[in-house]
ZAVEXZA-304086 format. One record per residue (C-alpha): residue in three letters; x, y, z. Coordinates in Angstrom, 3 decimals, padded with zeros to 6 digits. Layout:
residues N
r aa:Ala; xx:X; yy:Y; zz:Z
...
***
This chain:
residues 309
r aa:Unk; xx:115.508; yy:-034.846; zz:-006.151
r aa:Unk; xx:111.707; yy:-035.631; zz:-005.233
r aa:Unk; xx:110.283; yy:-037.514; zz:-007.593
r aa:Unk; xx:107.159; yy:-037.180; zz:-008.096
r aa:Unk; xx:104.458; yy:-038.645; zz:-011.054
r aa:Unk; xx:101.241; yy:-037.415; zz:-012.001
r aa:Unk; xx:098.363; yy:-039.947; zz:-013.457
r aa:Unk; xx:099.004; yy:-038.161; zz:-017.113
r aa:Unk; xx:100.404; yy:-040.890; zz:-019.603
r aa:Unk; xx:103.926; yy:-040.799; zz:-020.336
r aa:Unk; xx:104.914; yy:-038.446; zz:-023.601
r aa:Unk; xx:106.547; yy:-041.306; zz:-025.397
r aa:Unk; xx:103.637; yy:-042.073; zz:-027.380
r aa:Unk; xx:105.773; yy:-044.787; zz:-029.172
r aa:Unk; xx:105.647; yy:-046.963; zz:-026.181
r aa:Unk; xx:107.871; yy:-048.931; zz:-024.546
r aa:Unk; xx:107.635; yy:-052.489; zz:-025.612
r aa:Unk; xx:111.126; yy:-054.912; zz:-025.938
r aa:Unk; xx:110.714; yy:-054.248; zz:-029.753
r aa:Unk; xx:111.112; yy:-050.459; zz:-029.353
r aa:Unk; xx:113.546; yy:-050.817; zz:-026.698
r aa:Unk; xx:115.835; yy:-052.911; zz:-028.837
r aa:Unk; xx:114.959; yy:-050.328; zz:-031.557
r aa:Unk; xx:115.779; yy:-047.329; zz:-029.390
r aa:Unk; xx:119.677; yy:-049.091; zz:-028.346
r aa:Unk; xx:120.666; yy:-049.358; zz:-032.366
r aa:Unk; xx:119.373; yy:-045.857; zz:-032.591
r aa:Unk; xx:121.469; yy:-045.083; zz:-029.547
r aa:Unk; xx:124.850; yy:-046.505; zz:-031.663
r aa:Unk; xx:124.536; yy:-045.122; zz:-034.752
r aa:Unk; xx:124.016; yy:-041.599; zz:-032.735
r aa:Unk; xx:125.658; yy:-041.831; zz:-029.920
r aa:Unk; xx:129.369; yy:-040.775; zz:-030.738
r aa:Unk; xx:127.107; yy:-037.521; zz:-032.312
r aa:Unk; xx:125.841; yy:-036.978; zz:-029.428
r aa:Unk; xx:128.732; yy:-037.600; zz:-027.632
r aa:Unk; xx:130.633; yy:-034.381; zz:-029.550
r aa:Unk; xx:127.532; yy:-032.126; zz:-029.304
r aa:Unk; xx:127.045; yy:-031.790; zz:-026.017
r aa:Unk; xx:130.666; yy:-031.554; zz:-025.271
r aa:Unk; xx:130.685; yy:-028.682; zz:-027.498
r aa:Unk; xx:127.848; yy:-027.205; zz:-026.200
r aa:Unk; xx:129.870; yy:-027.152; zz:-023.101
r aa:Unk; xx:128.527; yy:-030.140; zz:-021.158
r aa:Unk; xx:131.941; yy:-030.723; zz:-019.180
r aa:Unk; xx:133.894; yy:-031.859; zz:-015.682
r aa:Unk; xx:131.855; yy:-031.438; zz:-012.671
r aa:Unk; xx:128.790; yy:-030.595; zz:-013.568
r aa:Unk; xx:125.399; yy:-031.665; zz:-012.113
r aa:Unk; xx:123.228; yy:-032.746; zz:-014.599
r aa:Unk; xx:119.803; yy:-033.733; zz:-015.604
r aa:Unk; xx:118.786; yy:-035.736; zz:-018.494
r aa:Unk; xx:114.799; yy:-034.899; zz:-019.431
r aa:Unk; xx:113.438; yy:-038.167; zz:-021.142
r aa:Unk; xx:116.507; yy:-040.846; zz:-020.386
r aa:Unk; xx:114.905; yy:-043.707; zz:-021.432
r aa:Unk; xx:116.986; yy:-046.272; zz:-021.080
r aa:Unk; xx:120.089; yy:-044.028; zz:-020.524
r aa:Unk; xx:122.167; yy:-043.931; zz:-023.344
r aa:Unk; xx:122.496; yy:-040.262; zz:-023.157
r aa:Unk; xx:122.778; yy:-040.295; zz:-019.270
r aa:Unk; xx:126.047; yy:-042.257; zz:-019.729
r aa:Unk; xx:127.288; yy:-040.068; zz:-022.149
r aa:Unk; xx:126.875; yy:-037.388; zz:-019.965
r aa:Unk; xx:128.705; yy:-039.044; zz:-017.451
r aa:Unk; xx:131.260; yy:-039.591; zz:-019.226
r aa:Unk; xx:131.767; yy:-036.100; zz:-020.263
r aa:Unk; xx:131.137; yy:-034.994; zz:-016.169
r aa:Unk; xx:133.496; yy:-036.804; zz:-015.096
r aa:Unk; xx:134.166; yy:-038.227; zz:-011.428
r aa:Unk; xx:133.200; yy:-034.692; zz:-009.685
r aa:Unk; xx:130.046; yy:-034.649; zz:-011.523
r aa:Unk; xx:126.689; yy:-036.366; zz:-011.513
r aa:Unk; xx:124.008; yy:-036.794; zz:-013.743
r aa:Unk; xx:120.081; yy:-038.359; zz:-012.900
r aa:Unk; xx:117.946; yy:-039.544; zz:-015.997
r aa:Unk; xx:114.592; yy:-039.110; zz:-015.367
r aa:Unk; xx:111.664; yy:-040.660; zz:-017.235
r aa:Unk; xx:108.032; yy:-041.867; zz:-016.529
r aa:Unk; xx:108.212; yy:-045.268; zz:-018.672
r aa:Unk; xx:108.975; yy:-047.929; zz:-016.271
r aa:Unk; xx:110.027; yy:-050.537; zz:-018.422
r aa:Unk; xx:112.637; yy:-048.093; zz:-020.228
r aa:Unk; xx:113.823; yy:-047.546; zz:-016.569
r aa:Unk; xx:114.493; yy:-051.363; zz:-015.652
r aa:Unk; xx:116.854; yy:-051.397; zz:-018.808
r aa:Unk; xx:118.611; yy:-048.245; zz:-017.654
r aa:Unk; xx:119.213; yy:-050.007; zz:-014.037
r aa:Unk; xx:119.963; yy:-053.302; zz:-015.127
r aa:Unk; xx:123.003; yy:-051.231; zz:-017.748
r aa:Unk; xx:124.113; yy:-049.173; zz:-015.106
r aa:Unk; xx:124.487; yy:-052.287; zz:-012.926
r aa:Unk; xx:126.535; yy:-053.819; zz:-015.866
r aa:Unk; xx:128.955; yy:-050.680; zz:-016.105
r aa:Unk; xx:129.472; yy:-050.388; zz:-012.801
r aa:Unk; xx:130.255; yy:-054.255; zz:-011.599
r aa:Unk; xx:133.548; yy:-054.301; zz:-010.533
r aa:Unk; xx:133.979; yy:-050.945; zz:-010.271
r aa:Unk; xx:134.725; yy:-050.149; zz:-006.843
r aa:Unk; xx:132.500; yy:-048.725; zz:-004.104
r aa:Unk; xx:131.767; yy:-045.716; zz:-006.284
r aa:Unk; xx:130.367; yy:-046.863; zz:-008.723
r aa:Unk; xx:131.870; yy:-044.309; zz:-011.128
r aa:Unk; xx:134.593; yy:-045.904; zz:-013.169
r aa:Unk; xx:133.026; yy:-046.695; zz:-016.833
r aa:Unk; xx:129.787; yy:-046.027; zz:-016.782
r aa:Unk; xx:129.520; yy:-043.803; zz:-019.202
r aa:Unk; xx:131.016; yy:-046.751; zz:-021.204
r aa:Unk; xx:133.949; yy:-045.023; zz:-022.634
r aa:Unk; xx:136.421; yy:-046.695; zz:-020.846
r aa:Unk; xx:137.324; yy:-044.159; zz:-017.989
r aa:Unk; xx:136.370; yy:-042.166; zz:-014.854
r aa:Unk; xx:132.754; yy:-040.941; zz:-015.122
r aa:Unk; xx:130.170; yy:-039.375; zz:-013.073
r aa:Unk; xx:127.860; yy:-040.802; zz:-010.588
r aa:Unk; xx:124.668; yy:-041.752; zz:-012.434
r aa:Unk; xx:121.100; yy:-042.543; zz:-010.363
r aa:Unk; xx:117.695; yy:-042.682; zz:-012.239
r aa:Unk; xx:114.262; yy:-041.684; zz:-011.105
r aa:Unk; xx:110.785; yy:-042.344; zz:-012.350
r aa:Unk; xx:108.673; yy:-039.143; zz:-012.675
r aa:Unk; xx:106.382; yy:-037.139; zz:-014.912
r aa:Unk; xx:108.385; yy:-034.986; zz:-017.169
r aa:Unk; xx:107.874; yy:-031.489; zz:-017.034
r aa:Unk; xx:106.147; yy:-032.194; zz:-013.138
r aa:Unk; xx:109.720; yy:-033.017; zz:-011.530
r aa:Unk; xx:111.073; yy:-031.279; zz:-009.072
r aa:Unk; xx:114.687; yy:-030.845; zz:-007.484
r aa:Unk; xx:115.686; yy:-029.938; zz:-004.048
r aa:Unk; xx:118.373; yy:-027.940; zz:-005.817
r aa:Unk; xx:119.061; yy:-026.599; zz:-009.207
r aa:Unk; xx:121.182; yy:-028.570; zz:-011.932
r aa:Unk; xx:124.215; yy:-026.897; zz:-013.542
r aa:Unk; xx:122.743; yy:-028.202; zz:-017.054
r aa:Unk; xx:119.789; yy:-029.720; zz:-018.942
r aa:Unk; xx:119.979; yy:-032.394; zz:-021.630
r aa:Unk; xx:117.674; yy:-034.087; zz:-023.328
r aa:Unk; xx:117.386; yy:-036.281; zz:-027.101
r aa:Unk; xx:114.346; yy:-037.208; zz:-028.689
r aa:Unk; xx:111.885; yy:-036.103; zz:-026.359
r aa:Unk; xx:110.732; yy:-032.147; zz:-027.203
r aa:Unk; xx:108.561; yy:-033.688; zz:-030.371
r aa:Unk; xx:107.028; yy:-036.207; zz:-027.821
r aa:Unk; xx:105.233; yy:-033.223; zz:-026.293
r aa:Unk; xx:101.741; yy:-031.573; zz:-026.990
r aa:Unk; xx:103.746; yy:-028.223; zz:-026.104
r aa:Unk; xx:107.185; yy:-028.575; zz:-026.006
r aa:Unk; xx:107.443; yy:-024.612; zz:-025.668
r aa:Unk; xx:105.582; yy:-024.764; zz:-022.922
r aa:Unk; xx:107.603; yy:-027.858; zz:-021.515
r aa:Unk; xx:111.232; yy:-025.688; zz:-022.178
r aa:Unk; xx:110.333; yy:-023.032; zz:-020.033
r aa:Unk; xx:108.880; yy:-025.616; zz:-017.227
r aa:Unk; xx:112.150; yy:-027.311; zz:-017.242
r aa:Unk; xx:114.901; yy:-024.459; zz:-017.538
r aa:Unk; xx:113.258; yy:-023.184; zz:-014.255
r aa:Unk; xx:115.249; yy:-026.166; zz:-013.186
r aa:Unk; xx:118.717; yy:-024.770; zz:-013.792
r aa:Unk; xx:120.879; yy:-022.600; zz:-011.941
r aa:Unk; xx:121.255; yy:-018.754; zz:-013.862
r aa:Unk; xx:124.056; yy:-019.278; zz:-016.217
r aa:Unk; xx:123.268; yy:-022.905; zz:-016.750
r aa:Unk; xx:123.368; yy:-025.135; zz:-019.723
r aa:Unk; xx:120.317; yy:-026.003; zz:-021.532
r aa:Unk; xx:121.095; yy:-028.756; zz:-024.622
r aa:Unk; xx:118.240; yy:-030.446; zz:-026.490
r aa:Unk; xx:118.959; yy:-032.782; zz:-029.307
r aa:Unk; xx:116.277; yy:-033.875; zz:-031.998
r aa:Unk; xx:116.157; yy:-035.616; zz:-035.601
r aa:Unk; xx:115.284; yy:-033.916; zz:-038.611
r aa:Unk; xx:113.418; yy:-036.650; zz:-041.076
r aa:Unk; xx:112.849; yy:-034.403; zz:-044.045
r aa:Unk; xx:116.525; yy:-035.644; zz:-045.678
r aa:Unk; xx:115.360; yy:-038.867; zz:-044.789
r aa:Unk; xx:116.133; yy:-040.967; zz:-048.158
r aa:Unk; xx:118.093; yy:-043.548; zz:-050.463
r aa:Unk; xx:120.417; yy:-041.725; zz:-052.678
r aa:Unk; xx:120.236; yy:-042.970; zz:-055.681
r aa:Unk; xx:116.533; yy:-043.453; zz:-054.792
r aa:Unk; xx:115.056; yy:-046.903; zz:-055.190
r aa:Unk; xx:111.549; yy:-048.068; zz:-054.956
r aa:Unk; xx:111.614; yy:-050.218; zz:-051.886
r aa:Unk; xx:113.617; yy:-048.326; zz:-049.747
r aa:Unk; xx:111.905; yy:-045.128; zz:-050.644
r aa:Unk; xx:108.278; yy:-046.825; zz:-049.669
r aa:Unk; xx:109.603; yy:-047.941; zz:-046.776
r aa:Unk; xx:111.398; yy:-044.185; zz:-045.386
r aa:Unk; xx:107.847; yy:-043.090; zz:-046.933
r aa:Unk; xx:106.112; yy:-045.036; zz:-044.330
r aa:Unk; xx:108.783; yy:-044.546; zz:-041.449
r aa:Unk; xx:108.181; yy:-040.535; zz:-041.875
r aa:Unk; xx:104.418; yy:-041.134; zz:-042.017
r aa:Unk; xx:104.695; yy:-043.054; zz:-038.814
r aa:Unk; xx:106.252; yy:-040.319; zz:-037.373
r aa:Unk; xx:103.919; yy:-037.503; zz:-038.404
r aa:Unk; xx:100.522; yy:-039.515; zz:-037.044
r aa:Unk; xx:098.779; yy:-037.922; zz:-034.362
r aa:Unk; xx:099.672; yy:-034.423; zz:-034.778
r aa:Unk; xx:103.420; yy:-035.000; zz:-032.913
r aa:Unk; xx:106.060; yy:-033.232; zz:-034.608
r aa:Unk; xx:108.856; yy:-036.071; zz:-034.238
r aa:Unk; xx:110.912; yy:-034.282; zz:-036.684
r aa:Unk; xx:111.410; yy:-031.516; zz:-034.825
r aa:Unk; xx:115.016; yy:-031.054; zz:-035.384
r aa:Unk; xx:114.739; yy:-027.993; zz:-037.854
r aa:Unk; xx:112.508; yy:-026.305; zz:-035.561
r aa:Unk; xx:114.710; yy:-026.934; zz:-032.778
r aa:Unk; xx:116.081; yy:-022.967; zz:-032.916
r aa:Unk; xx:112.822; yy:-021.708; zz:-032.947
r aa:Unk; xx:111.092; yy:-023.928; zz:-029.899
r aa:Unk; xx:114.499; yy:-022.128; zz:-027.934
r aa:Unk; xx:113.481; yy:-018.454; zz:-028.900
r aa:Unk; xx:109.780; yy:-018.845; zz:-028.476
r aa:Unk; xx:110.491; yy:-020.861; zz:-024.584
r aa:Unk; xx:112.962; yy:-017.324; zz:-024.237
r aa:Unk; xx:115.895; yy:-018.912; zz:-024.554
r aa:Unk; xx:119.024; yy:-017.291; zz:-026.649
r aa:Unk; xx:120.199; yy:-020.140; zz:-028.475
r aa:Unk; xx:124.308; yy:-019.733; zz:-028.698
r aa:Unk; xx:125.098; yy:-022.441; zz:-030.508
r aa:Unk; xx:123.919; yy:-025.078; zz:-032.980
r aa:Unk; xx:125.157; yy:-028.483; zz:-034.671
r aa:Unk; xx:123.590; yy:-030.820; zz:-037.510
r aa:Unk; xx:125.226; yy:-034.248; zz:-038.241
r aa:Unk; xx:123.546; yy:-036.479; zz:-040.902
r aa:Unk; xx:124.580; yy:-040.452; zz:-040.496
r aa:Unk; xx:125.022; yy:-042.503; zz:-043.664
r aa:Unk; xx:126.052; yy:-045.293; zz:-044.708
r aa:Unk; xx:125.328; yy:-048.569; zz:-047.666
r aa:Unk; xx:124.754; yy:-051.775; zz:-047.164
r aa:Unk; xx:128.111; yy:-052.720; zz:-045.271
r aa:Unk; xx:127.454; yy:-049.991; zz:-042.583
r aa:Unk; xx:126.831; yy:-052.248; zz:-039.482
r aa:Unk; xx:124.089; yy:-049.919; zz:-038.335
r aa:Unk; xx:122.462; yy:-047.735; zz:-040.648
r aa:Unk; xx:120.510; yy:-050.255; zz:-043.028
r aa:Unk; xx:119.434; yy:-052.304; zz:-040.089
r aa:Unk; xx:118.300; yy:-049.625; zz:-038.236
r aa:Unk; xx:115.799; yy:-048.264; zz:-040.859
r aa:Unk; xx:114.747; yy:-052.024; zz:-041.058
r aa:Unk; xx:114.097; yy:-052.453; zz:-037.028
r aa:Unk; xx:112.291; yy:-048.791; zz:-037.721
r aa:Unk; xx:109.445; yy:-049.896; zz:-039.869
r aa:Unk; xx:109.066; yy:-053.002; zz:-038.498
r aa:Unk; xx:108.659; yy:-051.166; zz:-035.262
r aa:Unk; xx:105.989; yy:-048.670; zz:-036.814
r aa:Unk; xx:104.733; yy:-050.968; zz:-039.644
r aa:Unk; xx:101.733; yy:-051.579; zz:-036.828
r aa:Unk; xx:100.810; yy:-048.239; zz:-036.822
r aa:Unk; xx:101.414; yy:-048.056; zz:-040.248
r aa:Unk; xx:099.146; yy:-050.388; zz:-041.132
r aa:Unk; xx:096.393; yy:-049.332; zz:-039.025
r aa:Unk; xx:096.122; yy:-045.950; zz:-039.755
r aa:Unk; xx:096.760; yy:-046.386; zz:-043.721
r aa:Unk; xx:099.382; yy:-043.945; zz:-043.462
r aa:Unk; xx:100.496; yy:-043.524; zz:-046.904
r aa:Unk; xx:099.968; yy:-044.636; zz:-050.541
r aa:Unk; xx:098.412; yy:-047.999; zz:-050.832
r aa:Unk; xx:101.376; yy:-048.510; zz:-053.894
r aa:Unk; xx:104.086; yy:-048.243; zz:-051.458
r aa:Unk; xx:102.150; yy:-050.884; zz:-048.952
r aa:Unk; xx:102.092; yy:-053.346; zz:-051.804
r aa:Unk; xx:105.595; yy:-053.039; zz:-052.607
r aa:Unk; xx:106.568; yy:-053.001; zz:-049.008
r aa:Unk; xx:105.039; yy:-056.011; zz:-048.971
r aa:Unk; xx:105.967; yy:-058.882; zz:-045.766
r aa:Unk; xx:107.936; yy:-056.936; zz:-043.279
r aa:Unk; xx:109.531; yy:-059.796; zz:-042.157
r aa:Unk; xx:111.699; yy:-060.049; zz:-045.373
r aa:Unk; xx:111.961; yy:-056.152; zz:-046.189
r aa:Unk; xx:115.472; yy:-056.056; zz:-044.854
r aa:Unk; xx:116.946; yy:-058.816; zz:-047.468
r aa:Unk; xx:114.848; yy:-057.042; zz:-050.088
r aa:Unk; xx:116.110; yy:-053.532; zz:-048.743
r aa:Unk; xx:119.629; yy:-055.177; zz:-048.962
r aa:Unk; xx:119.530; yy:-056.692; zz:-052.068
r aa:Unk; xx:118.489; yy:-053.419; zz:-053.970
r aa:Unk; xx:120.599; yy:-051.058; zz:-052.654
r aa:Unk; xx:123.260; yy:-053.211; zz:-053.134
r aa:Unk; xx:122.423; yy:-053.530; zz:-056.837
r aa:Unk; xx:121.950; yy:-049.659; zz:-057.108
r aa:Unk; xx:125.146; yy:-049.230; zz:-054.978
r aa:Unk; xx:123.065; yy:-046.660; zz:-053.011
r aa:Unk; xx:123.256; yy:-045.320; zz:-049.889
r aa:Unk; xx:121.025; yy:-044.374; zz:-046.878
r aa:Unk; xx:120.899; yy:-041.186; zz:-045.678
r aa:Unk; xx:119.305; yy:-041.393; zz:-041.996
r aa:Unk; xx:117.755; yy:-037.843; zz:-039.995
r aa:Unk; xx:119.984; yy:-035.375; zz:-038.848
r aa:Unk; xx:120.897; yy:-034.733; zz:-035.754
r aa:Unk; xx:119.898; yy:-031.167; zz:-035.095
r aa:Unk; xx:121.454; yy:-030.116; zz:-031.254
r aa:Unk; xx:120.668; yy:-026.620; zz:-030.136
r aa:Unk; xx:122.147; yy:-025.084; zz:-026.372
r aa:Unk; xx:121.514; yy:-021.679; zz:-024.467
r aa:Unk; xx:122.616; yy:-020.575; zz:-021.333
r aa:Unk; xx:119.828; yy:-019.564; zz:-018.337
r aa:Unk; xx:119.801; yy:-016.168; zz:-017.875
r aa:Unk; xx:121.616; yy:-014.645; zz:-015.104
r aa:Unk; xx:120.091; yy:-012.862; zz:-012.112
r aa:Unk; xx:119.903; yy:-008.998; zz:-012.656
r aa:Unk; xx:123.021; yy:-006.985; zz:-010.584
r aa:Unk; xx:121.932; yy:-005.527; zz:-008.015
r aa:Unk; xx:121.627; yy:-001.469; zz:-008.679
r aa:Unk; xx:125.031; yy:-000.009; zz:-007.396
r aa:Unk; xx:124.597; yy:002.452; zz:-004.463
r aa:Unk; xx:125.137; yy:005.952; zz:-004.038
r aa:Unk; xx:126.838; yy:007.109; zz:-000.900
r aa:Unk; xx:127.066; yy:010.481; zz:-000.495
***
C-alpha cells in the first residue's frame, strides 16, 4: 500500500481525544461479537486480503483477522493519529509472545489470525499497489459529507468479485423501555449529538440505499439491536460514557429541550441517577442497531466468444 494523506481534516468529526477513545473500546465490546457474526456471514473468510476503511483503533481490524485467518491479511487504515497509536500499541499487546509472525491471537479470539499492519492516510485518497479481496468498514459512512460518493471511491479498490461490507448504527430505536424521564433526556441528547452538523450518524437504515445509489447490488443484510438493564456490564455504562462524551457539544449547541438539560442535570452523577431509576422501573435499554449491508464488485465483462469459420 502507499499511503498517502491529503491536508483535508480527518472525517471523524467526533475527534479523537482519550475520552472518546475509551468511549469508542466499550462501544467496541458491546458490538463486537455482532460484528464478529456479520461479516462472517457476509462472507469475510480464510485467506482473504483485506482492508478496513476507518480502523480507528482496530477493533474491527482484529476481528477481521481473526476471521482471515493465518493465510490472510488485513491493513486498517485511518487519518487520526492518536486512534492509530492505540491500534499499534494493541497489536503489540496481541502479538507479544507470539512468535516471529506475529499472527497467533491477534484478532483476540484465542487462535491463528491474519497478519495485521496499519497505515495513516486520508480515507477515500488511499491507494494500493494491488487490489484487496474485500472492504470493511463500521461507523465511518455517516462520518462523510458524501458517503455515496466515498463507496464508489473505495470499491474501485477491490478486485471484481470482491467483498464490500459496511456496518453502521441505527439510533431511531434508541430508548428505555419502559421509558423513564432521565434516561429518555439523556438518549434525547445522545441522538441530538449525533444529528449536529448535518452528519447522518444514524445511517444504519439508509445503509441499503447508500449501496444502490454508489451501484452496488446489495446481497445481503443483518440488524442486531443490543440490550440489556442495569446488570448488563456494558450497555448502561456505555450510554453513560456516551453523553458524557457529547454532553460538550451538547451543551454548546443547545441541542435539545432546555427541560431535558435541567433534568439531566451534573453529568458527573447521571450514571447513579440513570442506575437508580431504571432499576426502580425495572427497565431496560435498548441501544442502536447494528445495520450491516455487503455486495460483491462486479465482475469484468466475458470477453465476446469468437466465430471461426
Amino acid at each position: 500500500m502507499k499511503p498517502y494523506v491529503s491536508d483535508r481534516a480527518p472525517a471523524y468529526t467526533l475527534g479523537h481525544a482519550p475520552e472518546e477513545m475509551d468511549r469508542l473500546l466499550l462501544q467496541a465490546r458491546l458490538y463486537g461479537p455482532v460484528t464478529a457474526q456479520a461479516l462472517r456471514q457476509a462472507g469475510l473468510g480464510p485467506g482473504m486480503r483485506v482492508l478496513d476503511a476507518g480502523c480507528g483503533a482496530g477493533d474491527v481490524t482484529f476481528i477481521a483477522a481473526e476471521a482471515i485467518g493465518p493465510g490472510g491479511s488485513v491493513t486498517g487504515v485511518d487519518a487520526g493519529p492518536e486512534a492509530l497509536d492505540l491500534a499499534r500499541a494493541r497489536l503489540r499487546d496481541r502479538t507479544r509472545g507470539s512468535g516471529p509472525g506475529g499472527a497467533v491471537g491477534v484478532g483476540g479470539g484465542g487462535g491463528e489470525a491474519g497478519a495485521v499492519d496499519f497505515l495513516r492516510a486520508t480515507l477515500p485518497d488511499v491507494v494500493l499497489d494491488a487490489p484487496v479481496d474485500a472492504l470493511i468498514g463500521r461507523l465511518v459512512l455517516g462520518h462523510q459529507d458524501d458517503p455515496v460518493a466515498f463507496l464508489r471511491r473505495l470499491t474501485g479498490l477491490v478486485r471484481p468479485g470482491g467483498l464490500i461490507a459496511f456496518q453502521e448504527f441505527d439510533n431511531h430505536g434508541l430508548r428505555a423501555v419502559p421509558e423513564t424521564p432521565l434516561a429518555g433526556a439523556v438518549l434525547r441528547g445522545i441522538t441530538g449529538a449525533l444529528c449536529a452538523g448535518g452528519k447522518d450518524r444514524g445511517a444504519g437504515a439508509r445503509l441499503y440505499s447508500l449501496f444502490r445509489q454508489a451501484g452496488l447490488v446489495p446481497a445481503g443484510i443483518s440488524a442486531t439491536t443490543p440490550m440489556g438493564g442495569v446488570e448488563d456490564p456494558l450497555v448502561l455504562p456505555l450510554a453513560v460514557h456516551t453523553y458524557r462524551t457529547l454532553c460538550p457539544r451538547v451543551s454548546a449547541t443547545g441541542l435539545g429541550p432546555d427541560a431535558d438539560r435541567e433534568a439531566i442535570g451534573d453529568p458527573a452523577t447521571v450514571g447513579d441517577r440513570m442506575r437508580a431509576e431504571l432499576d426502580a422501573a425495572g427497565a431496560v435499554l435498548i441501544m442502536p442497531t447494528a445495520v450491516t449491508v455487503w455486495a460483491t464488485t462486479p465482475a469484468p465483462p466475458s470477453e465476446a466468444p469468437v466465430n471461426i469459420p
